[in-house]
Residue frames as qw, qx, qy, qz and C-alpha x, y, z in Angstrom:
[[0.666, 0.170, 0.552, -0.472, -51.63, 32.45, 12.92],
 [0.201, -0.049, 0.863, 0.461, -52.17, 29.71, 10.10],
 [0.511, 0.320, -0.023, -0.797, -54.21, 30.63, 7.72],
 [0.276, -0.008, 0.939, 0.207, -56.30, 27.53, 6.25],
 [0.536, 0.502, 0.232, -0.638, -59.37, 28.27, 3.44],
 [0.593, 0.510, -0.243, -0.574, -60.49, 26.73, 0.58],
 [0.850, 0.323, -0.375, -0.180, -59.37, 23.46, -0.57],
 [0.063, -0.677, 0.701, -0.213, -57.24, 21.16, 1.56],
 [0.547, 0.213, -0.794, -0.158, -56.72, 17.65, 2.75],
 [0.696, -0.488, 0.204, -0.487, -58.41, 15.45, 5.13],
 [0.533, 0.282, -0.797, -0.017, -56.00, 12.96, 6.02],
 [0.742, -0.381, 0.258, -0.488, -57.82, 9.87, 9.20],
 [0.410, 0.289, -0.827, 0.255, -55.41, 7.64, 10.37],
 [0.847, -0.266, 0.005, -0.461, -57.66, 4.99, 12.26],
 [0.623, 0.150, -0.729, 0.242, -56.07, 1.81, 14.52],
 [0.661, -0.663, -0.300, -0.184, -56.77, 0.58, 17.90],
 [0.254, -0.846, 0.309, -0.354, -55.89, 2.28, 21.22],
 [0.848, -0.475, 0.235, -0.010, -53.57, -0.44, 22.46],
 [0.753, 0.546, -0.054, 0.364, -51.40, 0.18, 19.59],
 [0.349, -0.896, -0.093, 0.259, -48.25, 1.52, 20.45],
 [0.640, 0.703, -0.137, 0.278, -44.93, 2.95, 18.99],
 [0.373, 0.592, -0.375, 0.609, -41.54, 3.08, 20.61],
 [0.366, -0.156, -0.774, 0.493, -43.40, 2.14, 24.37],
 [0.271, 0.222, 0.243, -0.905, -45.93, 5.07, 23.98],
 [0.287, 0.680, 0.432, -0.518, -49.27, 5.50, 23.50],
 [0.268, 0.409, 0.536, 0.688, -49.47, 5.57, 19.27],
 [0.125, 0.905, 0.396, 0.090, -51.97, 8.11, 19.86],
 [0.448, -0.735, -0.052, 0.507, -49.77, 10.08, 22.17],
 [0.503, -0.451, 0.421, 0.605, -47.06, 9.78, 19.60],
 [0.394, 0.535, 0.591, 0.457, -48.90, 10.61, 16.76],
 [0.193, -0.933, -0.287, 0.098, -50.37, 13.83, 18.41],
 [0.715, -0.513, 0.131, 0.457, -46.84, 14.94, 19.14],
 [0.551, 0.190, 0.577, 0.573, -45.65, 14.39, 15.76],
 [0.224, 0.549, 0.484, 0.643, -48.07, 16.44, 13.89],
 [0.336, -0.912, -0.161, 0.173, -47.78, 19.12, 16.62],
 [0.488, -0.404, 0.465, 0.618, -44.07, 19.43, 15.76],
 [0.461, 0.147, 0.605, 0.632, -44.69, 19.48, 12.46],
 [0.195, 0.365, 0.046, -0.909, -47.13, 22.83, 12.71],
 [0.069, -0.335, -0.868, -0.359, -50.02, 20.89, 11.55],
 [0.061, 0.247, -0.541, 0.802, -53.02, 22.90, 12.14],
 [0.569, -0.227, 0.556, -0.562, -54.58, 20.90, 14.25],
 [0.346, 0.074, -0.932, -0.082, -55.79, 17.10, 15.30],
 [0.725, -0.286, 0.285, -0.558, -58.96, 15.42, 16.92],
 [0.199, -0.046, -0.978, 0.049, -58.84, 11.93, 18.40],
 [0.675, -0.151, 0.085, -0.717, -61.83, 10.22, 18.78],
 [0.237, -0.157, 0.940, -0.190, -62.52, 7.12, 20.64],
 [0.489, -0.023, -0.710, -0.506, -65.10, 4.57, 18.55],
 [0.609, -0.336, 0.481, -0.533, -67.31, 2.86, 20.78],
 [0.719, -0.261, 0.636, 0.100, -66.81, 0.00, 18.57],
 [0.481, 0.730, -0.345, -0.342, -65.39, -1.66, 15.36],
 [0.850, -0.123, 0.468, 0.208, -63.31, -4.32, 13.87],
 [0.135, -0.736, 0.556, 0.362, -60.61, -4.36, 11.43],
 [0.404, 0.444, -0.769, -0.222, -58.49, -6.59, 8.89],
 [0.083, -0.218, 0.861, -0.453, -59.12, -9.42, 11.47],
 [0.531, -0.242, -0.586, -0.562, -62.79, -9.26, 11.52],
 [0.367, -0.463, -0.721, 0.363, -62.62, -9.58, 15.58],
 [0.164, -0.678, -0.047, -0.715, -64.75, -6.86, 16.85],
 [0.311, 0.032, -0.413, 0.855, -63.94, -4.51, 19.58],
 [0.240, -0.805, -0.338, -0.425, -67.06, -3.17, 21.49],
 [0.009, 0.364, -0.529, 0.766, -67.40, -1.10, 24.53],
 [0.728, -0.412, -0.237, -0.495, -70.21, -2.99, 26.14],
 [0.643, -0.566, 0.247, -0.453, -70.20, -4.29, 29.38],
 [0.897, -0.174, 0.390, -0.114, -70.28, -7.83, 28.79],
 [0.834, 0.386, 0.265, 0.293, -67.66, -7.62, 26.15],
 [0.084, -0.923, 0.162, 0.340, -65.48, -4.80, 27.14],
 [0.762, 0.298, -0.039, 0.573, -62.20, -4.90, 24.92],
 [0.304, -0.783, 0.129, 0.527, -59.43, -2.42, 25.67],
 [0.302, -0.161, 0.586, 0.735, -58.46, -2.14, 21.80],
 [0.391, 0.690, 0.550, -0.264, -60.98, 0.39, 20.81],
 [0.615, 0.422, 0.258, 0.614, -60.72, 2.01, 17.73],
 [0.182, -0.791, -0.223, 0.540, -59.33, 5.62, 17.24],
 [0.409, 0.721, 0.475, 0.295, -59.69, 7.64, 14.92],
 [0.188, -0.502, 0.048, 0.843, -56.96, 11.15, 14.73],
 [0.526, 0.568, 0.448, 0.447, -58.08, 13.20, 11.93],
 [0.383, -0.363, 0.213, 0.822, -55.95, 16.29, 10.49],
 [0.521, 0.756, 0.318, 0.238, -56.86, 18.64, 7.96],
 [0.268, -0.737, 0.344, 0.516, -54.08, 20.76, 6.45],
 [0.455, 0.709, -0.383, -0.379, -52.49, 21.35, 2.74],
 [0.966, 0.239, -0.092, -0.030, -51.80, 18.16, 0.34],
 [0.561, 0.614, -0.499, 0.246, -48.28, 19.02, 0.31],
 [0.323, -0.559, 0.416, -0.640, -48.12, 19.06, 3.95],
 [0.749, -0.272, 0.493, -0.350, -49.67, 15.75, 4.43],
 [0.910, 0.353, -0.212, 0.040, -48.02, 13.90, 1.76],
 [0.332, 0.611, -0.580, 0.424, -44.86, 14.81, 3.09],
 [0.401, -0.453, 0.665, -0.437, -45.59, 13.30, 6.59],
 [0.763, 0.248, -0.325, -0.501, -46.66, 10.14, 4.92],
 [0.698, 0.335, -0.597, 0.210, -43.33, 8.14, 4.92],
 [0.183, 0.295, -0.833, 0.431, -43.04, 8.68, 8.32],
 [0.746, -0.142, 0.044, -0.649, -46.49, 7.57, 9.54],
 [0.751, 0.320, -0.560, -0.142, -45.99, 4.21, 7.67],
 [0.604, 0.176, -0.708, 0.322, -43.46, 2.86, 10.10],
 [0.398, -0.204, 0.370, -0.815, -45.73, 3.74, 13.31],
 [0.745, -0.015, 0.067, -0.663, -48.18, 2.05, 12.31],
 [0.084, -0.196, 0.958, 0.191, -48.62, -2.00, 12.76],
 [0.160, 0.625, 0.755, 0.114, -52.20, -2.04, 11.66],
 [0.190, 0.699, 0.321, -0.610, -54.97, 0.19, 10.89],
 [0.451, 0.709, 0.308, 0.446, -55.75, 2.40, 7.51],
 [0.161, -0.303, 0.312, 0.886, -54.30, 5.71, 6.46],
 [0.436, 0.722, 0.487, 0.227, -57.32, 7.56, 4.16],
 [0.112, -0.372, -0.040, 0.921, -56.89, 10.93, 2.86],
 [0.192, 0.738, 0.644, 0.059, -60.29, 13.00, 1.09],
 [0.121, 0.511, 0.176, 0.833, -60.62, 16.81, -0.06],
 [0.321, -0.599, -0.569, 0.464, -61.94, 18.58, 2.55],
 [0.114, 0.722, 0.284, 0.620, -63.30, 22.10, 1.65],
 [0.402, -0.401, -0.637, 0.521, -62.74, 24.20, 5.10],
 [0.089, 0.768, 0.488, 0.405, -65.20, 26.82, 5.15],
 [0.359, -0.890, 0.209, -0.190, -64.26, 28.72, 8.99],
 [0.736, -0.184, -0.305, 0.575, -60.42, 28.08, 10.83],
 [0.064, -0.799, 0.233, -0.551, -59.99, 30.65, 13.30],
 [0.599, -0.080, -0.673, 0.426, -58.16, 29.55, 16.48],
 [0.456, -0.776, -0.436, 0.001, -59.77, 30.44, 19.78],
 [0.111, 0.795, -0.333, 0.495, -58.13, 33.19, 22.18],
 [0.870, -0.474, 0.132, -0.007, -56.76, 30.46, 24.41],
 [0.165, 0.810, -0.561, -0.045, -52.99, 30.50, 24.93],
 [0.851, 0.222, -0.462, -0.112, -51.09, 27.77, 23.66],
 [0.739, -0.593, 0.309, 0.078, -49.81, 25.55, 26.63]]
């Protein structure tokens, strides 16, 4: 089990769900990634709306659905750990940001659900 406590890195890589990489689903293929790479752990989260470098905003209303909401994966795990997955992020992405923040983590205990 990975232990994570005390200091570490929050690293929210943020770009809209219609992005993709290689014919997938960026998200998909992000997820993946930093599964392979024994990160532990990722949340996507779907914005209900936003706007970007562009300045064209993306809502989910009705009368203005868009299908390029934002999303938002965020990762928390040692500096060394997410610097090193940097370089390959980079070429994934054709928009969006890349932040990274301290991120004190007070409880990580995985649940007693077995890993599919």
């Amino acid at each position: 089990m990975k232990q994570l406590e005390g200091e570490q890195t929050l690293m929210r890589i943020i770009f809209g769900e219609s992005d993709h990489c290689g014919g997938r689903p960026l998200l998909d293929v992000l997820l993946e990634l930093l599964r392979q790479e024994g990160f532990a752990g990722a949340t996507a989260l779907k914005g209900v709306a936003g706007f970007g470098a562009h300045s064209v905003l993306h809502t989910d209303k009705l009368l203005r659905f868009s299908a390029d909401l934002p999303v938002v994966v965020e990762v928390v795990d040692n500096n060394d750990k997410v610097e090193a997955i940097l370089p390959r992020l980079e070429p994934m992405l054709q928009g969006g940001i890349v932040t990274l923040e301290r991120a004190r983590v007070i409880h990580y205990q995985p649940g007693d659900k077995a890993r599919r």
